[in-house]
N, C-alpha and C positions, 0 to 999 in steps of 0.2 A: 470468387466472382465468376462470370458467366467466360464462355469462350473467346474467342476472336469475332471482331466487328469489325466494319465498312469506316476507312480511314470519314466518312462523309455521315457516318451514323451518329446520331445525339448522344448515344454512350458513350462512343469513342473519342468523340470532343469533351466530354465531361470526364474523362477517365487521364484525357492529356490537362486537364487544367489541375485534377484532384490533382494527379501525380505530383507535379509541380507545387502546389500548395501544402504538401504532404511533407518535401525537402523544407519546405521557408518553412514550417510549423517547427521542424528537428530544431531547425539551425536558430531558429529565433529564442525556442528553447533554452538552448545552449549558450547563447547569451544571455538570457534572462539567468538563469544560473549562477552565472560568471560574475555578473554583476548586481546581482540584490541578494547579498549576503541578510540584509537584517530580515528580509520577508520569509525566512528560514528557522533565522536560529535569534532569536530576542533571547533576552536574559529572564530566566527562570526568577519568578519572585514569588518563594513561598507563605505562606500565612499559618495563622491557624489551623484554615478550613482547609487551606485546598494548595496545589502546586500547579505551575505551569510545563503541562506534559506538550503539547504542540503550538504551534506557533501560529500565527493564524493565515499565513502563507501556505502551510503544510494542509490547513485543515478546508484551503479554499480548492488546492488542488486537490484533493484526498475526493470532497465530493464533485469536483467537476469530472476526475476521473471515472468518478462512479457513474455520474450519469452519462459519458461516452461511453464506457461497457458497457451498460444496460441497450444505450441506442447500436452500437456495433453488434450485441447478440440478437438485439432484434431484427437490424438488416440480415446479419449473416441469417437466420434461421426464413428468412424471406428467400435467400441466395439459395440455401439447401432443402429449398421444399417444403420445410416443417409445418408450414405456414402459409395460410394465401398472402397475396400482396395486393392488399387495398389501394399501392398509390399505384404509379406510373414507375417502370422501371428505369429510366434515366432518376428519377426522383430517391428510390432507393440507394442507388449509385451514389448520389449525392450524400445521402446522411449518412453512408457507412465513411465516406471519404472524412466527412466532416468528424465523425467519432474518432477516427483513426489522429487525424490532426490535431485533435485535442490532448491525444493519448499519448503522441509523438512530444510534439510541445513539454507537457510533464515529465516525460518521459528524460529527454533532453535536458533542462531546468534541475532536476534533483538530482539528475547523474553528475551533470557538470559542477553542479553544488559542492557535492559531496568529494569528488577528484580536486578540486582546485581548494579549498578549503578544509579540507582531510576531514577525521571524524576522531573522536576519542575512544574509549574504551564503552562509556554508557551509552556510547551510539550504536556496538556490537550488537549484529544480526547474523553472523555468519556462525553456523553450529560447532561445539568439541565435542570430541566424548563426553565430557562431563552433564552438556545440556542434552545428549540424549540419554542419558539415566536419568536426566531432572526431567525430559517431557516423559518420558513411560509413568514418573511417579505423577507429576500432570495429570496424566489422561485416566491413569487411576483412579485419582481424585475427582473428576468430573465424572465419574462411573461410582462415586462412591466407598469405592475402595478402601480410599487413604484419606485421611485428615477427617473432620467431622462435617465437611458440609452437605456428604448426600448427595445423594445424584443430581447432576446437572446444577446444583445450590440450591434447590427448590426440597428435597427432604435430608433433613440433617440425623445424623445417625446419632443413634441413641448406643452404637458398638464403641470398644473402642479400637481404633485404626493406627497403624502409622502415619507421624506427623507426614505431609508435603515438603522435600526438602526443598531447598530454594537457594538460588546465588545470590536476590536481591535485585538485578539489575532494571534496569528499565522496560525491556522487553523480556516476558517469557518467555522458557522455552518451546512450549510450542508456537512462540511465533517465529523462532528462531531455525526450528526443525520441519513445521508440519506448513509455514506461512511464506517468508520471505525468500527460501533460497528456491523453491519450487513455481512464485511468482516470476524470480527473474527468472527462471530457466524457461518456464513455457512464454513469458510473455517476447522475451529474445526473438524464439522461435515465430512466434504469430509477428513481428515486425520488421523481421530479416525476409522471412518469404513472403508478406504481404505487401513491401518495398519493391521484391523483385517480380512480383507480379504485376505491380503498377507500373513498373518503367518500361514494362514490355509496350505501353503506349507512348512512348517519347525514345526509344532506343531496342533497337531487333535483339531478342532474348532468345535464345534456340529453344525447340517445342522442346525438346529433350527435358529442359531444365525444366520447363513448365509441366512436365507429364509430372515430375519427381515433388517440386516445390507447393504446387494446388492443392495433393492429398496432404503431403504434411502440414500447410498452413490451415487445412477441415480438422485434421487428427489434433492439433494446436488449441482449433478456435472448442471442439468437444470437452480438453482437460481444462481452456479458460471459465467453460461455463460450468465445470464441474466445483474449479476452484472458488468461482462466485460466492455458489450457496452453500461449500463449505466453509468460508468466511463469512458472511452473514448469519448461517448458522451457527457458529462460535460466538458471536457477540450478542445473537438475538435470543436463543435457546439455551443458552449455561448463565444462570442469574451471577455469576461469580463473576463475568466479567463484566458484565452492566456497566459499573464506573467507567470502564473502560470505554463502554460503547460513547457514555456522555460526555466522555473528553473530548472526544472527535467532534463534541456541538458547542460545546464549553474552552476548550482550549484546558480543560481544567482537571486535575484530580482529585479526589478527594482525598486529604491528608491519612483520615485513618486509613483508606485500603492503600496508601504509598507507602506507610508505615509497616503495615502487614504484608505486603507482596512486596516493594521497591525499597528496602529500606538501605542497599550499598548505593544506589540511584540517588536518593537522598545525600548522602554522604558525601556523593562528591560531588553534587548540584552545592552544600553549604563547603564544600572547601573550593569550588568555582576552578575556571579555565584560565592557565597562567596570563596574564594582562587584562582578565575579565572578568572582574568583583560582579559578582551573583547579586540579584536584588536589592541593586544602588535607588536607595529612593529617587523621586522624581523632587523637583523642586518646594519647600514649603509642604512637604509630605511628611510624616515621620516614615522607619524603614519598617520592614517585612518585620513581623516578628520569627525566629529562628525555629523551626520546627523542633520538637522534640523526638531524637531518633533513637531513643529506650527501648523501644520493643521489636524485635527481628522475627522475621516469619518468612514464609515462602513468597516469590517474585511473580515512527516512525521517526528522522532521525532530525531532531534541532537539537534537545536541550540535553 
């Protein structure tokens, strides 16, 4: 954001109320988390067709955070020049604060979820060794390399390739390597120094820290929009993970690619979570019928 302002300038009042508004977002978060376990984690009930991959808590945050990143790189890129600024800059101020508090809120909500509630093993996003020989054979495979579907899923080779090997689990491994540990690390970054840049209007921050904190949270906001469109590109540009993308709108998978990518994920969605019978029908319902998990092939957090 911009430099120092007149404690009596419209930015500077808007920058003391963001701030404040930025803390209640964290913390309310953080309660929201603590206490709405089901808006999380409902019980996977699979079928024939299809399996429940996200919950639809997950999948209301997933795009509300979307579209706060989208309104934060827009401010920001308003903040760094890139761009003219059609509004009023108090106005800008505004919607980045307001992207921020969205981001915070989320941010808060799934951290606190997941520490108060722990996670099991099919919730594992944190990489081994083992998943970085599975994402190389991965990215392979999206290059065509390995397995037969051709580059990008769009030409299927008529060679023949080494199979994709796979652990099965719920997440691949590149979301495990190339996704999730590289989100939390820049996004940490962009929320620890863009915290400490806000409070400098409601508490005296030494310039010092400002000289240091401003470049890293630019250097931050650059790998965030880097990481954007290399996740979007991932789901929108490799036909392989398509199912994946329409989970994210569906709550849903489709059985055959959970069978063929997820099928240890399978396995212990039907042996379920100790005190927590997996797709208990609902009243005057009959139950899920049990997927079949015969065929094994290569492979965010509720189920």
């Amino acid at each position: 954001m911009a430099g120092s302002f007149s404690p009596t300038s419209v930015i500077f009042q808007v920058s003391n109320i963001g701030v404040k508004v930025l803390l209640l977002a964290l913390f309310a978060g953080i309660a929201f988390g603590l206490l709405r376990r089901p808006f999380f984690r409902p019980r996977p009930q699979p079928s024939d067709a299809s399996v429940q991959r996200h919950s639809g808590g997950n999948m209301w945050l997933h795009w509300l955070n979307a579209a706060a990143f989208l309104l934060a790189i827009y401010t920001a890129a308003i903040f760094l020049r890139w761009i003219g600024n059609p509004l009023s800059l108090p106005t800008v101020y505004v919607l980045h604060y307001t992207a921020a508090a969205i981001m915070l809120f989320s941010i808060g909500a799934v951290a606190m979820n997941a520490l108060t509630y722990g996670t099991t093993s099919r919730h594992r996003l944190i990489p081994t060794a083992a998943d970085l020989r599975e994402f190389g054979a991965e990215f392979a495979g999206y290059l065509g390399l390995r397995g037969d579907q051709g580059f990008a899923g769009f030409f299927p080779s008529k060679r023949q390739h080494p199979p994709v090997p796979s652990s099965g689990d719920k997440y691949l491994a590149t979301e495990r390597v190339m996704s999730y540990p590289i989100w939390v690390v820049v996004v940490a970054v962009v929320v620890v120094t863009g915290l400490i840049k806000a409070l400098r209007y409601i508490y005296p921050i030494p310039h010092s820290w400002l000289s240091i904190v401003t470049p890293v949270h630019d250097i931050a906001g650059y790998v965030v929009i880097a990481m954007f469109v290399f996740h979007a590109g991932a789901v929108l540009l490799i036909r392989t993970n398509w199912p994946l993308l329409r989970s994210m709108f569906t709550g849903r998978e489709d059985m055959t690619y959970a069978q063929e990518h997820n099928a240890e994920w399978l396995k212990q969605i039907e042996l379920g979570e100790p005190g927590e019978p997996v797709g208990k029908p609902a009243a005057g319902r009959p139950g899920p019928v049990t997927p079949s998990l015969g065929h094994h092939g290569p492979s965010d957090g509720e189920n």
